[in-house]
C-alpha positions in Angstrom: -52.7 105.2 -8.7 -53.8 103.6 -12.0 -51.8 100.4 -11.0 -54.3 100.2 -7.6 -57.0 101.0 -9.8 -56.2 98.3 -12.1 -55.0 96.0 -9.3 -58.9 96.6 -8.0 -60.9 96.2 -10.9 -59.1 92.6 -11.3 -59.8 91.2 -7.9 -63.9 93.2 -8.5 -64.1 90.5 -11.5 -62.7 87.6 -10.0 -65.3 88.2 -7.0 -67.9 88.9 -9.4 -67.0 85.8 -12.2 -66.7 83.6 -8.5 -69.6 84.2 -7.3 -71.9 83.8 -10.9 -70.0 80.4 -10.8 -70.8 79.6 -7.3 -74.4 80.3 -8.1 -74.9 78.4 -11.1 -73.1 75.4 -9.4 -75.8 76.1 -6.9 -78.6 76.1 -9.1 -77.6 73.1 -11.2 -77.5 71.3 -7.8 -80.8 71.9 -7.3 -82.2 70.7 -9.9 -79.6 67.8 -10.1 -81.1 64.3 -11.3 -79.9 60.8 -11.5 -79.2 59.7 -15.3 -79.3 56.4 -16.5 -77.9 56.0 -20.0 -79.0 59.4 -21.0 -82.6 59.1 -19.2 -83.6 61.1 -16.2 -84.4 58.4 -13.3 -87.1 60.2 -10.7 -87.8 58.1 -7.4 -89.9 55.4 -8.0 -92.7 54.4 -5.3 -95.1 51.7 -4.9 -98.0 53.6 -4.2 -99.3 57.1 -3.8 -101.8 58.0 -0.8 -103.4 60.8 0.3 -103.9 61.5 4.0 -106.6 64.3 5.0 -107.5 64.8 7.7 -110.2 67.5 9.9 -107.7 70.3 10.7 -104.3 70.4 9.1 -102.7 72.1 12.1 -103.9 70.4 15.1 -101.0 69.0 17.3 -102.9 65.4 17.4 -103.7 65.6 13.2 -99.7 66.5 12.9 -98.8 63.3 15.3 -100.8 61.2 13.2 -98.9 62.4 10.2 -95.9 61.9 11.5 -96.9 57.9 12.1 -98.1 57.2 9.0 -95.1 59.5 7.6 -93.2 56.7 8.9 -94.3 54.0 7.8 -94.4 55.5 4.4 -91.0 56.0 4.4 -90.4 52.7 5.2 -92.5 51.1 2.9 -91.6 53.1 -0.3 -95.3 54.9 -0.4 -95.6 58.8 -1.7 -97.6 60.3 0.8 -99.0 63.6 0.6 -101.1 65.3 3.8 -104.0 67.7 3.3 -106.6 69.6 5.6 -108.4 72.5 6.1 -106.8 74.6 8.9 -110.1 74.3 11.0 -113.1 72.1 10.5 -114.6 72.5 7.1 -116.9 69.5 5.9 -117.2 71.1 2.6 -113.2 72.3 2.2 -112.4 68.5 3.7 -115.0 67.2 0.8 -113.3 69.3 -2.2 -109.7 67.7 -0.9 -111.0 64.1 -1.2 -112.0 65.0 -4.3 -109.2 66.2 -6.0 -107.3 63.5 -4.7 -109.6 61.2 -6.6 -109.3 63.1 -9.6 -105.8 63.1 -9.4 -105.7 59.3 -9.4 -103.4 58.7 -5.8 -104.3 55.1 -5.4 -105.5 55.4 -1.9 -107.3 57.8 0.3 -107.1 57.8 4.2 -109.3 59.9 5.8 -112.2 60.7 8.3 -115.8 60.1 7.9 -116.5 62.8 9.9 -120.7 62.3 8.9 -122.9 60.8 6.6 -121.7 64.4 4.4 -118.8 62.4 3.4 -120.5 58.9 2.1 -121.1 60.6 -1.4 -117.5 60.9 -2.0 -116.3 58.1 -0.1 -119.0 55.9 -3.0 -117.3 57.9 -5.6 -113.7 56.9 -4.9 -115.3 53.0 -4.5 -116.4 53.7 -8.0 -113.1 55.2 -9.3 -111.2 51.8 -7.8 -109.8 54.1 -5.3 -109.8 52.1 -1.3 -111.1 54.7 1.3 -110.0 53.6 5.1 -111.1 55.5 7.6 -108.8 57.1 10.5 -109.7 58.4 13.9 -113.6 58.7 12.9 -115.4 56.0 11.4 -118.6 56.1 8.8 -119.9 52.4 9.0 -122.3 51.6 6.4 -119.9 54.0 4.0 -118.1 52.9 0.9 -115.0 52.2 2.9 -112.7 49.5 3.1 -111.9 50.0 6.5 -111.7 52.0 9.8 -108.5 52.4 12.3 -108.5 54.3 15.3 -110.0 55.0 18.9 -113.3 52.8 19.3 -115.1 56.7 20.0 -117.8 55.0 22.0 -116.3 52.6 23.6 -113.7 55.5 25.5 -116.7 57.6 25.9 -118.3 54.8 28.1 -114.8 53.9 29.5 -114.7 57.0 30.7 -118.4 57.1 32.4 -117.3 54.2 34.3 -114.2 56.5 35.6 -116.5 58.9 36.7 -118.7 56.6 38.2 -115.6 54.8 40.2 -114.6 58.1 41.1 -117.7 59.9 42.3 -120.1 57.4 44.1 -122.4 60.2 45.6 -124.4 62.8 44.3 -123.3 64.1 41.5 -123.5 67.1 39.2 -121.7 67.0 35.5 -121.3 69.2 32.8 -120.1 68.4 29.2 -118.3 70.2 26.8 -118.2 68.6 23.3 -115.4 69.8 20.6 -118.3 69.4 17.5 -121.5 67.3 18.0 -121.6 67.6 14.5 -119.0 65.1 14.0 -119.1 61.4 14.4 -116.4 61.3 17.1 -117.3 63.6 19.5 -121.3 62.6 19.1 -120.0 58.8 19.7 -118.0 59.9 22.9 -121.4 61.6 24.5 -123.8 59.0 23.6 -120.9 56.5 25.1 -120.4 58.3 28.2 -124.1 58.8 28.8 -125.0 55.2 28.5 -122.5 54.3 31.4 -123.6 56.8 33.5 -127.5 56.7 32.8 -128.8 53.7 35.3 -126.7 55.8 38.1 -129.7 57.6 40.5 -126.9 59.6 42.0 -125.5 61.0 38.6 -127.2 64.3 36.9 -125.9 65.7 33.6 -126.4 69.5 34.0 -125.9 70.4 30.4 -123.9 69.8 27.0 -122.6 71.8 25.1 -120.7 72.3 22.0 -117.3 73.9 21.9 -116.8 74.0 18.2 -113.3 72.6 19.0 -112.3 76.4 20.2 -110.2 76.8 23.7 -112.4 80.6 23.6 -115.7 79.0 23.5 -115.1 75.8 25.7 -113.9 78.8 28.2 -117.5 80.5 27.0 -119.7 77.5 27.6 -118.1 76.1 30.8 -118.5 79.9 32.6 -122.1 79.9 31.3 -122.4 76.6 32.5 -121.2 77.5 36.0 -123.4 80.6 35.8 -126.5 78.5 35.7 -125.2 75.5 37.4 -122.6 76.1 40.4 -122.9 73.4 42.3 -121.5 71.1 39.1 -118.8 68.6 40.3 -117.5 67.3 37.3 -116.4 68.3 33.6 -115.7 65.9 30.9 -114.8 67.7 27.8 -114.7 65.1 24.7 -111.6 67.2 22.8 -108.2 68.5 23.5 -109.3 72.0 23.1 -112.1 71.3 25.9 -109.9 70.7 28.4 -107.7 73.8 28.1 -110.8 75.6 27.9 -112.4 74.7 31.2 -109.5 74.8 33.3 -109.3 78.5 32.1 -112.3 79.1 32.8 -112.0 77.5 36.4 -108.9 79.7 36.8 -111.1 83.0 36.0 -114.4 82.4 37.4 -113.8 79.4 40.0 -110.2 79.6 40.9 -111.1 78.1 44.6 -113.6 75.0 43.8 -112.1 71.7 43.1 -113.7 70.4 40.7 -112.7 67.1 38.6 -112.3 67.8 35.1 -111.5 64.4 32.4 -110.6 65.5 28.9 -109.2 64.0 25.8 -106.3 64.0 24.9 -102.6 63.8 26.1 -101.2 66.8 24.0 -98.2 69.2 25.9 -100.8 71.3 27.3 -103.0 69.0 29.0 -100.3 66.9 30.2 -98.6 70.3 32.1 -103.0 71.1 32.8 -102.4 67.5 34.8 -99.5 67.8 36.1 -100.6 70.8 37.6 -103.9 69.6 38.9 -106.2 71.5 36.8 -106.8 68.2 35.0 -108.4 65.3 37.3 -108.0 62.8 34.3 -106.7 63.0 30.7 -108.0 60.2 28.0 -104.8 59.3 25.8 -105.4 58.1 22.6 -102.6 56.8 20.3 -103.1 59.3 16.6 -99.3 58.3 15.5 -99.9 54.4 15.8 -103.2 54.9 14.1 -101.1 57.4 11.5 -98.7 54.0 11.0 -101.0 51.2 10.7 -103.4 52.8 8.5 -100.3 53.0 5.8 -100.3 49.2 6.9 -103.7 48.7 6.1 -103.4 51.0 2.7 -100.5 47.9 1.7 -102.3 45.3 2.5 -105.5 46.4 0.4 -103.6 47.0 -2.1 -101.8 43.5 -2.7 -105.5 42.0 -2.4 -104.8 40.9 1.3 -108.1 40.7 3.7 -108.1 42.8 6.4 -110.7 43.5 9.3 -113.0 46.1 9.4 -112.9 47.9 12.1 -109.1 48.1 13.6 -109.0 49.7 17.2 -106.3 51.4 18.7 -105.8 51.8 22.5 -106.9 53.9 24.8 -105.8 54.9 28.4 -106.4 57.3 31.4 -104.2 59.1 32.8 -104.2 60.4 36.4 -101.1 63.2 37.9 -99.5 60.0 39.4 -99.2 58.4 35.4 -96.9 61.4 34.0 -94.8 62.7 36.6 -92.8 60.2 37.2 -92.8 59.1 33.2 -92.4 62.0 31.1 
């Protein structure tokens, strides 16, 4: 008996002495570094940029991460992404400022309204290039702009609707934030293209606040006061998902043509299924890449346009069954 006992209590050490060796093997390789003749070497980049952006989660935000992400990594650059998780001009504000205090040596970001020319002036000041992504501030302290030319689709897609609908015609809009310079730019585009056409009426626009619940809201109250609408067009992602709900609850039998931005999971299955009539694609991870571009060349005192516009498409059923 004391021979198993003994037996036991060696083998209970040996666990015990391999397993505190096992976990400071562990922990050493962790914190494991590169030496160089008895210096630490750290990775060394070329630059450090900060990417923020108007809601840290969003599907399209993350897709334009993961294109400038890319190029980053391909270009040696330390990037670092920031956001509020929903819209927050004064939370976005406070993040471009700390990166300027911080001293990153580039800032990409929106200029979601004349809010942001302040800060955008005070990185100028600081030596710190500000290009704008996605939404544009002209007149701004910034070097640059790259992304969707906001107007331009809105008006593109007025000329859709136009194409599509050549008799009377009753249309509702839903705008994610007219608060913001993209969404404002889309409306005031889409208007222009429409407003010379006697058989078009806008019945109403309203603001969504970039919520699926209240572009559900809006479009039922919208319906309420206005049945005989035809057409949607809902200037965000989260517009479309929220009027084809709210077509599913309160309209389930009218057929009515609904164009939305953009071409995220949802409203790709939304057209598939024919809930959408017309989805606006916009490209956030090519913008997310060639704004890193941009970023470079600024930095090794290259010249570079100021206003660099990405692509824009739209998509009908017949574009994505076939090619997703």
């Amino acid at each position: 008996m004391k021979t198993t006992k003994v037996i036991f209590g060696i083998l209970a050490a040996a666990i015990i002495i391999a397993l505190a060796f096992t976990i400071y093997f562990y922990m050493n390789a962790l914190s494991y570094k590169v030496t160089i003749n008895g210096q630490e070497k750290e990775k060394e980049y070329d630059y450090h940029y900060s990417l923020i952006v108007q809601e840290y989660d969003n599907p399209y935000f993350v897709d334009l991460y993961r294109g400038a992400q890319e190029a980053a990594r391909k270009n040696n650059i330390s990037l670092e992404f920031r956001g509020p998780r929903q819209t927050n001009f004064e939370e976005h504000i406070k993040l471009i400022e700390k990166s300027i205090a911080s001293k990153v040596d580039g800032i990409i970001t929106q200029g979601l309204s004349e809010d942001f020319a302040p800060v955008f002036q005070k990185a100028k000041e600081m030596g710190i290039p500000i290009i704008t992504i996605d939404t544009d501030l002209k007149g701004s302290a910034r070097k640059a702009y790259i992304g969707t030319d906001n107007y331009q689709a809105g008006y593109q897609v007025g000329l859709k609707v136009l194409e599509e609908n050549q008799t009377k015609t009753k249309i509702g809009i839903i705008a994610g934030d007219l608060e913001t310079n993209q969404h404002g730019q889309r409306v005031e585009g889409f208007l222009d293209a429409v407003k010379d056409a006697e058989h078009i009426e806008i019945a109403a626009i309203e603001s969504s606040n970039l919520s699926n619940i209240q572009a559900t809201e809006k479009t039922y109250q919208m319906l309420r006061d206005h049945p005989d609408i035809q057409v949607f067009f809902g200037t965000s992602a989260m517009d479309g998902q929220g009027i084809a709900s709210a077509m599913d609850i309160h309209r389930p039998k009218r057929k009515i043509k609904i164009y939305a931005f953009d071409d995220l999971e949802e409203n790709i299955e939304l057209l598939k299924g024919g809930k959408l009539h017309a989805v606006i694609q916009q490209l956030p991870y090519d913008m997310g890449y060639r704004s890193i571009l941009l970023m470079n060349q600024l930095k090794e005192g290259m010249a570079i346009e100021s206003e660099n516009y990405t692509d824009v498409n739209i998509l009908h059923k017949d574009d994505v069954v076939y090619n997703r």
